[in-house]
N, CA, C and O atoms as CSV, one atom per row, in Angstrom:
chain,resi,resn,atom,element,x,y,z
A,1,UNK,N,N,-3.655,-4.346,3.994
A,1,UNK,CA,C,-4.478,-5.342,4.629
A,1,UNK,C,C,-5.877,-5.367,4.047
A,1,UNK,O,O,-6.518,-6.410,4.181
A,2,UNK,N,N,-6.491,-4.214,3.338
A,2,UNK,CA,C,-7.980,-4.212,3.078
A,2,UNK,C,C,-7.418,-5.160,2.221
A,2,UNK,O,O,-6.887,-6.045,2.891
A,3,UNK,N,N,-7.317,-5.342,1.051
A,3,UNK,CA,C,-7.127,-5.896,-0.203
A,3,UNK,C,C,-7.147,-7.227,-0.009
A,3,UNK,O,O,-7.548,-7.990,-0.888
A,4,UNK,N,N,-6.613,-7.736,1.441
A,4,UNK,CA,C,-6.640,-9.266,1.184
A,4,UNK,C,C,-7.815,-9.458,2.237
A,4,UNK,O,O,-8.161,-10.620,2.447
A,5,UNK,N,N,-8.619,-8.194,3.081
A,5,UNK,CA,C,-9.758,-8.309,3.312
A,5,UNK,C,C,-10.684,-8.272,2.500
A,5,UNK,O,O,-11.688,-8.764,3.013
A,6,UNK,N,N,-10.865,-7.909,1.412
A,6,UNK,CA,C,-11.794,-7.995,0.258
A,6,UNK,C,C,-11.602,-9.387,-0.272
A,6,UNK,O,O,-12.408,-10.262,-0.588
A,7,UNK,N,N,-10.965,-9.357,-0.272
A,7,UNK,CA,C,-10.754,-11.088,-1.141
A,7,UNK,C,C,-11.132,-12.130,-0.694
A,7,UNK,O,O,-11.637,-12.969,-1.440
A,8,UNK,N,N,-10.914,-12.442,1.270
A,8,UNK,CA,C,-11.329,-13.187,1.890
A,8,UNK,C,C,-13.098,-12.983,1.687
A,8,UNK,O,O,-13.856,-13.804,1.170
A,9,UNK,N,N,-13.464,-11.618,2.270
A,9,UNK,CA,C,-14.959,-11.478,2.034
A,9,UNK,C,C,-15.155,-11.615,0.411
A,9,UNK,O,O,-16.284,-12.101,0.341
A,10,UNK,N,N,-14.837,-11.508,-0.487
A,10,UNK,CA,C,-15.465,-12.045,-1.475
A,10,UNK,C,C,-15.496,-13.438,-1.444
A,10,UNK,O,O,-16.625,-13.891,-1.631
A,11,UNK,N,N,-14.691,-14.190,-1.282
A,11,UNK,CA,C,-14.736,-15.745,-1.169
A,11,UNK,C,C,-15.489,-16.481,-0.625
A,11,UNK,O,O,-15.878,-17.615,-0.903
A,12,UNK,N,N,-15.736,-15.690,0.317
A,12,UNK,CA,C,-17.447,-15.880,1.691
A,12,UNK,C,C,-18.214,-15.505,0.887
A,12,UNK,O,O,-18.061,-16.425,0.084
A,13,UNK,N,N,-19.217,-14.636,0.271
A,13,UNK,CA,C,-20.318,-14.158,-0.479
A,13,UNK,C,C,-20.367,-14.559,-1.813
A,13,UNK,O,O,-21.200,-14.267,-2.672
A,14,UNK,N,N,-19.234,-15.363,-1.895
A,14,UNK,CA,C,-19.240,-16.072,-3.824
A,14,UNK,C,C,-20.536,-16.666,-3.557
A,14,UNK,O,O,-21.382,-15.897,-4.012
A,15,UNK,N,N,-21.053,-17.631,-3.053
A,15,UNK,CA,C,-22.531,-18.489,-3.063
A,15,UNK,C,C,-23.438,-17.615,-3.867
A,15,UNK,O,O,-23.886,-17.945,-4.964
A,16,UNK,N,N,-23.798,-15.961,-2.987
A,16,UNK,CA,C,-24.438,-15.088,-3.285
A,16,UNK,C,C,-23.968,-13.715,-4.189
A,16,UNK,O,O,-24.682,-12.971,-4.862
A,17,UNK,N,N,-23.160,-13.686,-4.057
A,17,UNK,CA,C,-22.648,-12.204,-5.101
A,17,UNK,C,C,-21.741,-13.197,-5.806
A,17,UNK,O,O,-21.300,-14.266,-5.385
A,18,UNK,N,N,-21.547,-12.534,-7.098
A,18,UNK,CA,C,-20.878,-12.822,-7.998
A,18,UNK,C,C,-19.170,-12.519,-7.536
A,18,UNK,O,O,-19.028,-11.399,-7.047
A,19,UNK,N,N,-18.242,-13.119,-7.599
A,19,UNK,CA,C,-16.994,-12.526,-7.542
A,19,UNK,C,C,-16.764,-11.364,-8.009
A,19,UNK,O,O,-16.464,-10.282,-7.504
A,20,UNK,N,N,-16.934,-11.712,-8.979
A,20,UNK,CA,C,-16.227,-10.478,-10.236
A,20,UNK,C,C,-17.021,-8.978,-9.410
A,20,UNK,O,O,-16.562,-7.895,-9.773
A,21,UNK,N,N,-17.811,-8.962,-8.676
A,21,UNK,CA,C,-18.383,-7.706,-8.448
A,21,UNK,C,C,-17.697,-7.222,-7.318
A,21,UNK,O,O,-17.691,-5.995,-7.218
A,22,UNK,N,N,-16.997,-7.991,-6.259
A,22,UNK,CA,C,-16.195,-7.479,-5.172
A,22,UNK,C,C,-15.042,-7.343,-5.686
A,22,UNK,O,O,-14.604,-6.201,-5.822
A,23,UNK,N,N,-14.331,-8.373,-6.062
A,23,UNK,CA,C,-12.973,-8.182,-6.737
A,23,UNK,C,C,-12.795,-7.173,-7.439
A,23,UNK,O,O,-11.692,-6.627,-7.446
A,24,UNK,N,N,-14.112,-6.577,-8.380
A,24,UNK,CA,C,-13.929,-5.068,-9.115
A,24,UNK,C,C,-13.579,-4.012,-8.059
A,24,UNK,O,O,-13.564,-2.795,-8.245
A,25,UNK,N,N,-13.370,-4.501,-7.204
A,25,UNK,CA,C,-12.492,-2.989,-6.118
A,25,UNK,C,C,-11.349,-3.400,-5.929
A,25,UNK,O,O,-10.708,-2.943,-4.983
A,26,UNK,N,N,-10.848,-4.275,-6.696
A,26,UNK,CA,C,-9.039,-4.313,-6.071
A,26,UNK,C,C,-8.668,-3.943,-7.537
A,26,UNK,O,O,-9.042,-4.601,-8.508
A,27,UNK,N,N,-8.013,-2.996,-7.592
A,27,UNK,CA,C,-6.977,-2.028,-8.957
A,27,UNK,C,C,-5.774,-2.874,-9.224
A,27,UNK,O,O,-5.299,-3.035,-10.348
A,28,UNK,N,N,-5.331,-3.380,-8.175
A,28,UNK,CA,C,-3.786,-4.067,-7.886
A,28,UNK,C,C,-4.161,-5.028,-6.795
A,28,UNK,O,O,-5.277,-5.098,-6.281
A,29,UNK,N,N,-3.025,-5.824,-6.468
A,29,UNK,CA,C,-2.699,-6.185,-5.628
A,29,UNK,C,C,-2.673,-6.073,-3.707
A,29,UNK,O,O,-2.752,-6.833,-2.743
A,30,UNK,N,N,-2.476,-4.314,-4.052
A,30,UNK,CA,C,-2.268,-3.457,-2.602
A,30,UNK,C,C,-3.389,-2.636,-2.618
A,30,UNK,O,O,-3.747,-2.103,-1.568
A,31,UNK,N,N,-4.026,-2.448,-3.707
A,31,UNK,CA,C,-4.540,-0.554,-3.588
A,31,UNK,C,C,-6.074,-1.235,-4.091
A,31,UNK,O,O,-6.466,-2.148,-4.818
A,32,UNK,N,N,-6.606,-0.255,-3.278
A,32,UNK,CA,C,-8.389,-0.949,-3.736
A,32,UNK,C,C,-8.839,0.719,-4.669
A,32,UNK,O,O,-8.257,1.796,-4.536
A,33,UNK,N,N,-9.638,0.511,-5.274
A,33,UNK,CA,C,-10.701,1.781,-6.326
A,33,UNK,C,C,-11.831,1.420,-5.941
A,33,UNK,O,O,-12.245,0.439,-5.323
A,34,UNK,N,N,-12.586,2.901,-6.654
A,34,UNK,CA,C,-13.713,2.753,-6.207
A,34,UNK,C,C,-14.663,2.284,-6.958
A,34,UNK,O,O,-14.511,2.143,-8.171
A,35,UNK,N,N,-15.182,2.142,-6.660
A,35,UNK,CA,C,-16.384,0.939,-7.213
A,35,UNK,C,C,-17.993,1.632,-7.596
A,35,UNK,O,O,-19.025,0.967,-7.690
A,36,UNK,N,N,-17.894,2.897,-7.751
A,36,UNK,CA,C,-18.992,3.607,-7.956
A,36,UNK,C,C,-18.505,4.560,-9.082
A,36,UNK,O,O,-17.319,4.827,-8.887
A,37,UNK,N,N,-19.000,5.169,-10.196
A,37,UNK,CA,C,-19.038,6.226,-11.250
A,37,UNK,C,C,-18.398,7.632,-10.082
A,37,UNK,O,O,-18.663,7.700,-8.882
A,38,UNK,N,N,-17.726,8.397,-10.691
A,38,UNK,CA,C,-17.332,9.856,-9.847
A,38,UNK,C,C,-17.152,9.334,-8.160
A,38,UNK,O,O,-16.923,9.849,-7.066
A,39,UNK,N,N,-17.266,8.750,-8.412
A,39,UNK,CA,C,-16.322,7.897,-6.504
A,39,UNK,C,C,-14.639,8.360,-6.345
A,39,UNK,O,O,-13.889,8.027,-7.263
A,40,UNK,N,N,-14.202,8.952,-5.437
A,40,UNK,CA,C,-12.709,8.759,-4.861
A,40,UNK,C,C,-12.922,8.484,-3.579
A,40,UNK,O,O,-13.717,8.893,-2.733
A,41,UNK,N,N,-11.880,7.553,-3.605
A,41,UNK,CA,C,-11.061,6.816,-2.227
A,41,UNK,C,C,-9.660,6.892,-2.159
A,41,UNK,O,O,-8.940,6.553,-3.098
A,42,UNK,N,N,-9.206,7.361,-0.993
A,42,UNK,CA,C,-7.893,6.885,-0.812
A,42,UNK,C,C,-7.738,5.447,-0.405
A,42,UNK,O,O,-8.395,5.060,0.561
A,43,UNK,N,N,-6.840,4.503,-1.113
A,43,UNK,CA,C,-7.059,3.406,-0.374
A,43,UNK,C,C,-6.375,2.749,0.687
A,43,UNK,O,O,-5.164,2.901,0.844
A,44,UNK,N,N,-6.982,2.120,1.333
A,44,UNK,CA,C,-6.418,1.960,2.979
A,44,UNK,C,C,-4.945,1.755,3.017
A,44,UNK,O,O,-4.168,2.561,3.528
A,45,UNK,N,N,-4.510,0.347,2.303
A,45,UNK,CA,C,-3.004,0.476,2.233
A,45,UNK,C,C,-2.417,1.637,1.529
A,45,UNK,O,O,-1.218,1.681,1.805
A,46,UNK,N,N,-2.744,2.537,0.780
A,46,UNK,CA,C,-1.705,3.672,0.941
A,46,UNK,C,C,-2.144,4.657,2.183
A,46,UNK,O,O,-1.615,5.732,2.467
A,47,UNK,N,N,-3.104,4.104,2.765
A,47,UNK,CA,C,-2.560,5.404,4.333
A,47,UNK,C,C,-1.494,4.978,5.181
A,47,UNK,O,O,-0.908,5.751,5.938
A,48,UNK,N,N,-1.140,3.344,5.033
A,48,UNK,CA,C,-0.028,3.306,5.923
A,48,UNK,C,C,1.549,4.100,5.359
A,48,UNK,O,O,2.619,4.400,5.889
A,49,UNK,N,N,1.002,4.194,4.141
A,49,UNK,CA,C,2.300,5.554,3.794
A,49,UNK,C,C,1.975,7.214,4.465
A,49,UNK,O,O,2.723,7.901,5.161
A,50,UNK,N,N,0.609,7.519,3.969
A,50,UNK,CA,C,0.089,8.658,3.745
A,50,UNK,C,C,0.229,8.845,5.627
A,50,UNK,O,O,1.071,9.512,6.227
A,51,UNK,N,N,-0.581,8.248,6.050
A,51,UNK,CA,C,-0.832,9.172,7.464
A,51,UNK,C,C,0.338,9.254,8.511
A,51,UNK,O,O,0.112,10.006,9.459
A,52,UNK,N,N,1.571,8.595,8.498
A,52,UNK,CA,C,2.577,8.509,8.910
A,52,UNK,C,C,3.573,9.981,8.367
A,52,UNK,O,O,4.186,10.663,9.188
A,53,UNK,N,N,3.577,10.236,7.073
A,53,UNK,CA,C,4.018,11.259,6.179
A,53,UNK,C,C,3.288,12.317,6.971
A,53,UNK,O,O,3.681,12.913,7.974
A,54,UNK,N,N,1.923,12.453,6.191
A,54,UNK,CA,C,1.047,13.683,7.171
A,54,UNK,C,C,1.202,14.082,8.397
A,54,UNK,O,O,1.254,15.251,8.777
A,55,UNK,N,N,1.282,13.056,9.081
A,55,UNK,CA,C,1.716,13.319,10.641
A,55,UNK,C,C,3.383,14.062,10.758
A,55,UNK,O,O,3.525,15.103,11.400
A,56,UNK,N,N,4.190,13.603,10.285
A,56,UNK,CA,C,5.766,14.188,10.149
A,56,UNK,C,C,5.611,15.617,9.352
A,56,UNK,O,O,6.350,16.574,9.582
A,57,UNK,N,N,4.674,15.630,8.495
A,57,UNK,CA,C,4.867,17.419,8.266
A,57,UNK,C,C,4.150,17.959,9.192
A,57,UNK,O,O,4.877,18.746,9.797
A,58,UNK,N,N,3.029,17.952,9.658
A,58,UNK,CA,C,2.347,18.381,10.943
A,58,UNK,C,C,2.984,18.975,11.830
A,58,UNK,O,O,2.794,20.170,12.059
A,59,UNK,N,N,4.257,17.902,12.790
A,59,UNK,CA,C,4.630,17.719,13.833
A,59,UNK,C,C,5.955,19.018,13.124
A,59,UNK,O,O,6.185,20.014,13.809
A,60,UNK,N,N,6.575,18.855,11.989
A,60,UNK,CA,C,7.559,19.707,11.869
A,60,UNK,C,C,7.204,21.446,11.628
A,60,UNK,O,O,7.905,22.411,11.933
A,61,UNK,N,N,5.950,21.411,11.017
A,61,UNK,CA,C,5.398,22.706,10.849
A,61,UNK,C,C,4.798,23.210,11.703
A,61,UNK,O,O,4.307,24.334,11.599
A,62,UNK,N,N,4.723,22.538,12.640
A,62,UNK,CA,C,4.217,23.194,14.550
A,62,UNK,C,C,5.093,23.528,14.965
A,62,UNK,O,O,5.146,24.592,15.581
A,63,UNK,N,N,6.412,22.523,14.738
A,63,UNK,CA,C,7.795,23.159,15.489
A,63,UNK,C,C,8.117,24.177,14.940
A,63,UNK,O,O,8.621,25.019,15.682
A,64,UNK,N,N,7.981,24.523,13.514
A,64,UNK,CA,C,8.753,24.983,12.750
A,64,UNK,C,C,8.229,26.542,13.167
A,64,UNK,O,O,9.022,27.483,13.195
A,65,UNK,N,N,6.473,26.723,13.558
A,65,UNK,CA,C,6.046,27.840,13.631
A,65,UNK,C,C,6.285,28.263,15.047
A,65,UNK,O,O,6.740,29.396,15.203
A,66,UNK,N,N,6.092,27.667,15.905
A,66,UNK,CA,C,6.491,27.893,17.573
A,66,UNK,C,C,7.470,27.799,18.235
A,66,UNK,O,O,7.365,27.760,19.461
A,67,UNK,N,N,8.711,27.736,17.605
A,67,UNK,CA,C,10.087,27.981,18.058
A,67,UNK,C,C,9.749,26.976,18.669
A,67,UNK,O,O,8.915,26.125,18.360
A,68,UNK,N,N,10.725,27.100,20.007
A,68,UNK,CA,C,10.379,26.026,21.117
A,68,UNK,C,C,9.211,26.174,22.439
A,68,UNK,O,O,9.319,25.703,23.572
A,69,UNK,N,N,8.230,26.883,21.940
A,69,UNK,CA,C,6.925,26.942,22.536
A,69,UNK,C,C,6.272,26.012,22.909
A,69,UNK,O,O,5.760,25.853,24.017
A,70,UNK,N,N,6.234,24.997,21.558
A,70,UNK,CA,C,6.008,23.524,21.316
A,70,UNK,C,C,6.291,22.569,22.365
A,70,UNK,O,O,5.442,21.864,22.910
A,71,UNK,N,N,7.763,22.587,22.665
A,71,UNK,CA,C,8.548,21.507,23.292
A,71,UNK,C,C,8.141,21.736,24.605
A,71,UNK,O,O,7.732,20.754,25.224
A,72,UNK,N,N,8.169,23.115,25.320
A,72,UNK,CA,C,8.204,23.217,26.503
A,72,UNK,C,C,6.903,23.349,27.012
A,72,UNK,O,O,5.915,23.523,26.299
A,73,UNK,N,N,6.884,23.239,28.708
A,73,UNK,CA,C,5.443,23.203,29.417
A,73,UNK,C,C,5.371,24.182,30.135
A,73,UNK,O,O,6.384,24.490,30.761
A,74,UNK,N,N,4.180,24.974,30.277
A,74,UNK,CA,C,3.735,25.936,30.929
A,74,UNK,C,C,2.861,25.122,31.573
A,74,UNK,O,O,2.011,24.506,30.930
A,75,UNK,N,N,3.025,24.956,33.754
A,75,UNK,CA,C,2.278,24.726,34.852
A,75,UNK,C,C,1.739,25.844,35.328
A,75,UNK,O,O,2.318,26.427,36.245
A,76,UNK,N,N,0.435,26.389,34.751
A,76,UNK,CA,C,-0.715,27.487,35.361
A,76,UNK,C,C,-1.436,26.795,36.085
A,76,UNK,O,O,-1.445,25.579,35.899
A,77,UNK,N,N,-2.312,27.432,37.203
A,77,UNK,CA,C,-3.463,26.900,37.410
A,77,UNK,C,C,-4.662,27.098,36.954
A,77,UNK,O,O,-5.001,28.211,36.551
A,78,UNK,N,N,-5.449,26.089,36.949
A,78,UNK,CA,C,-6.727,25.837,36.488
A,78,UNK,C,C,-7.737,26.934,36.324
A,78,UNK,O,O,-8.198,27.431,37.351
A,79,UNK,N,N,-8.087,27.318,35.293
A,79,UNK,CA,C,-8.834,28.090,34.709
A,79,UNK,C,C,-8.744,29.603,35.248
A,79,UNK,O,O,-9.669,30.263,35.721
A,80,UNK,N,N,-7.246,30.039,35.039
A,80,UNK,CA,C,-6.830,30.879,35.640
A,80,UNK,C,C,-7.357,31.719,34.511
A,80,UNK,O,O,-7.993,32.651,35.004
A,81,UNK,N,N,-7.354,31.786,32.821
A,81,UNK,CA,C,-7.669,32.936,32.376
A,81,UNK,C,C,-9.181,33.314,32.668
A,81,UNK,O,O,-9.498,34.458,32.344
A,82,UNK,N,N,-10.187,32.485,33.253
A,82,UNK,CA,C,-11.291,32.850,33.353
A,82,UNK,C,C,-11.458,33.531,33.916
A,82,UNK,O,O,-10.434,34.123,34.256
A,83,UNK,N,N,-12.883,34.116,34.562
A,83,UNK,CA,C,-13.845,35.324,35.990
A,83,UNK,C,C,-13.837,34.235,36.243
A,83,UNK,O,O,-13.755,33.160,35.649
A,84,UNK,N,N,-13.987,34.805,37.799
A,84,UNK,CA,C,-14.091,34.151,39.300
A,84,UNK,C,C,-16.018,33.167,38.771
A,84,UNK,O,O,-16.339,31.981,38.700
A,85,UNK,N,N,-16.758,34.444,38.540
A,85,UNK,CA,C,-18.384,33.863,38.427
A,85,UNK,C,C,-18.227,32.646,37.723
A,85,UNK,O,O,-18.673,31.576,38.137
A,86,UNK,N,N,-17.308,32.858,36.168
A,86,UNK,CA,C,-16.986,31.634,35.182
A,86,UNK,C,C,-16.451,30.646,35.615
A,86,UNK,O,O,-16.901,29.548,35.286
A,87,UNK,N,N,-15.489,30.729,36.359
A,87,UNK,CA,C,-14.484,29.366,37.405
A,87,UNK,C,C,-15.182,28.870,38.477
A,87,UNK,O,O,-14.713,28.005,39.217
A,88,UNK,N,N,-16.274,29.358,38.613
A,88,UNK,CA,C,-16.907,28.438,39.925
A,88,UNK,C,C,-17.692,27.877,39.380
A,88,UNK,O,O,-18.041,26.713,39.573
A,89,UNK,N,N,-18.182,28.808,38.430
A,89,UNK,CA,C,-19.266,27.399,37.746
A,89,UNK,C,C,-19.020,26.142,37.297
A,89,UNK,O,O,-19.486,25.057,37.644
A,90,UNK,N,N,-18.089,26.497,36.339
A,90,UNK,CA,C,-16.823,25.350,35.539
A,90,UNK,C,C,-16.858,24.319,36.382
A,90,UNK,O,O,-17.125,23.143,36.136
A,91,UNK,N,N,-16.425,25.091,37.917
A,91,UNK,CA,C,-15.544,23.685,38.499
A,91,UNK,C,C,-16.669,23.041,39.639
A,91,UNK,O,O,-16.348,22.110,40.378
A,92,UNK,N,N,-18.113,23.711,39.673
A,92,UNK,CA,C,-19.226,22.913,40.062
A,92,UNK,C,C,-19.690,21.589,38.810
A,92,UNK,O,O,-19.890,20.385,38.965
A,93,UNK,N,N,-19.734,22.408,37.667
A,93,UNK,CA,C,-19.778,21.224,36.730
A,93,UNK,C,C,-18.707,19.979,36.425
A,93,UNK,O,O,-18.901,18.819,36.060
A,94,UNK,N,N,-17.451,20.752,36.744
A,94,UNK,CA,C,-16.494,19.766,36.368
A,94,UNK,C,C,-16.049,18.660,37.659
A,94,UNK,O,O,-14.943,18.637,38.198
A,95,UNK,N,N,-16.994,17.938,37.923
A,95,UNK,CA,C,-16.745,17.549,39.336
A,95,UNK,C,C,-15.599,16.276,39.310
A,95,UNK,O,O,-14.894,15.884,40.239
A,96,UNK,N,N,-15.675,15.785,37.924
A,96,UNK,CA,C,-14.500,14.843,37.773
A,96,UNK,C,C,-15.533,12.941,37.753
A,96,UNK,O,O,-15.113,11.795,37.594
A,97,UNK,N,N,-16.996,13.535,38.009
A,97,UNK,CA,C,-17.823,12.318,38.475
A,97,UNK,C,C,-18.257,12.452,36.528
A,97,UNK,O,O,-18.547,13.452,35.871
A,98,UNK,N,N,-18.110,10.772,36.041
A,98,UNK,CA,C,-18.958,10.325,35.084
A,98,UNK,C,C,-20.351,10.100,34.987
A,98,UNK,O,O,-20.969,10.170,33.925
A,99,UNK,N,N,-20.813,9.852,35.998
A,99,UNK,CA,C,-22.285,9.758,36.113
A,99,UNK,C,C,-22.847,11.418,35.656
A,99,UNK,O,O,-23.757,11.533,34.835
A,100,UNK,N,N,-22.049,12.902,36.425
A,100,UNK,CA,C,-22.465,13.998,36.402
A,100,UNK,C,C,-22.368,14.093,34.950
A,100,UNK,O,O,-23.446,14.287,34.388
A,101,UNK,N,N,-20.943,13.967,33.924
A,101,UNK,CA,C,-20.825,14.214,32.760
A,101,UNK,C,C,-21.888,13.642,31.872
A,101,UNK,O,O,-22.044,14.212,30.792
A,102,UNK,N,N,-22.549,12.739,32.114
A,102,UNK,CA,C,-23.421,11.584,31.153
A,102,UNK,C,C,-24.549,12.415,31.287
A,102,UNK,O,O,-24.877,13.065,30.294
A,103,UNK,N,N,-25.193,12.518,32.299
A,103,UNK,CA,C,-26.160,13.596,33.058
A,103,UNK,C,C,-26.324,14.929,32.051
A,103,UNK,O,O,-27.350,15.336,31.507
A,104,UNK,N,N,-25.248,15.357,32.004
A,104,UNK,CA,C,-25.321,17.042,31.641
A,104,UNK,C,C,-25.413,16.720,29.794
A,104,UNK,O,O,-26.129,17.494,29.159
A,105,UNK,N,N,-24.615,15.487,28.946
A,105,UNK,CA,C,-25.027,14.762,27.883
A,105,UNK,C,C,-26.928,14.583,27.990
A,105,UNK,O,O,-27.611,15.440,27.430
A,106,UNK,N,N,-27.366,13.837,28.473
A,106,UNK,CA,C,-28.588,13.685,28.286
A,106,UNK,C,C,-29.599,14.838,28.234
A,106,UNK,O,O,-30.489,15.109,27.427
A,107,UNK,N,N,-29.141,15.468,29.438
A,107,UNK,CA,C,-29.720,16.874,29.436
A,107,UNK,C,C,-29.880,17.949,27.743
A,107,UNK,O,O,-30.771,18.603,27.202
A,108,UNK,N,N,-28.462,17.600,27.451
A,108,UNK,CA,C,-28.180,18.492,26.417
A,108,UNK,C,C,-29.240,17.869,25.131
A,108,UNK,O,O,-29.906,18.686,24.495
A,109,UNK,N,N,-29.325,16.594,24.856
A,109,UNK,CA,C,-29.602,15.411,24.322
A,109,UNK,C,C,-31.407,16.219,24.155
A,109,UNK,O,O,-31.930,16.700,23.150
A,110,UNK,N,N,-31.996,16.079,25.668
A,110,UNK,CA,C,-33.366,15.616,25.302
A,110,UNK,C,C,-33.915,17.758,24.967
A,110,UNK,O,O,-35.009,18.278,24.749
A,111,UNK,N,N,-32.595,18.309,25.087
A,111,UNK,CA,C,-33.582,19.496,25.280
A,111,UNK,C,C,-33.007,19.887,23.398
A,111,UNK,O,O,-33.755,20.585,22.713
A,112,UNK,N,N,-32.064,19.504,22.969
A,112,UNK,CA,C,-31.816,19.218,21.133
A,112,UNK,C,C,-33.397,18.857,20.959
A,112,UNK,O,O,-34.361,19.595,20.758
A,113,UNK,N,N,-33.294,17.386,21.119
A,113,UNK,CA,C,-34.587,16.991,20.597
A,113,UNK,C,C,-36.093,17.554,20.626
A,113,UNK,O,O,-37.009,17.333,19.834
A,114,UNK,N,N,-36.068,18.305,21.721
A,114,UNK,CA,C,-36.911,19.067,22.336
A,114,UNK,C,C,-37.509,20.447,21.036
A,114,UNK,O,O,-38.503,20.923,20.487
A,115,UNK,N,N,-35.789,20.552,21.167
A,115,UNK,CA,C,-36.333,22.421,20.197
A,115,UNK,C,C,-36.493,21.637,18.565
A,115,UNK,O,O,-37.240,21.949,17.638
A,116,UNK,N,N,-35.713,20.782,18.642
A,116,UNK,CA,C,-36.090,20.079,16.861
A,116,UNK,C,C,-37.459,19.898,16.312
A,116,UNK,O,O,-37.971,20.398,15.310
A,117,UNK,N,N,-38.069,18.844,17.433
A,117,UNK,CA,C,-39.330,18.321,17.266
A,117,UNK,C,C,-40.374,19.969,16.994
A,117,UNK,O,O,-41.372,20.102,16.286
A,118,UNK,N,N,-39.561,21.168,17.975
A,118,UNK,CA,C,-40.718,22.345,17.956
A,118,UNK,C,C,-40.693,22.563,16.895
A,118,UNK,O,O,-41.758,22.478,16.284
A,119,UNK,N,N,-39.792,22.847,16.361
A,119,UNK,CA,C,-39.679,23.627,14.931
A,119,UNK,C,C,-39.825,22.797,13.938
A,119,UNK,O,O,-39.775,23.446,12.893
A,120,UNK,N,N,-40.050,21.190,13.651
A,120,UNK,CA,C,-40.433,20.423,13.277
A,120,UNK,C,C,-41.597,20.616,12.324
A,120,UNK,O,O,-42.137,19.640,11.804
């Protein structure tokens, strides 16, 4: 699909860019290159091969290492390997409210920026 997205967007920017300078990223038909000196790309239409493949050895070499560990479900309860001190905290923070999660983000957010700017 990139490939005949490049083409459409080159056809739009012909007024202003030259063709020949977008079109220099299509190799073929299917497969786009890169368009810079020491540049690699995989190109988009071969991931609809590639990441489908990748994913199937993944999924078989998880099975392959975990017997049937993989397949099956273990029902524990909730933050059972933790301390009691560690699990109450957890589950004061983990209240399940988005507003709290965004909260404890910003928090984290302005006190980053905080120690950056010091050492700045």
């Amino acid at each position: 699909m990139t490939p005949l997205e490049i083409r459409v967007i080159a056809a739009r920017l012909s007024p202003a860019v030259p063709a020949a300078v977008t079109i220099g990223a299509l190799k073929s038909p299917w497969v786009l290159q890169p368009v810079f000196a020491r540049f690699s790309i995989l190109s988009p239409s071969w991931l609809w091969v590639e990441l489908p493949v990748t994913l199937a050895l993944v999924v078989l070499l998880a099975l392959g290492l975990s017997g049937r560990w993989l397949v099956r479900v273990r029902w524990v309860p909730a933050w059972r390997s933790a301390t009691m001190g560690v699990a109450g905290l957890a589950k004061r923070l983990q209240s399940g409210r988005l507003d709290a999660y965004l909260l404890y983000m910003l928090i984290a957010l302005v006190a980053v920026i905080a120690v950056v700017t010091t050492l700045a």
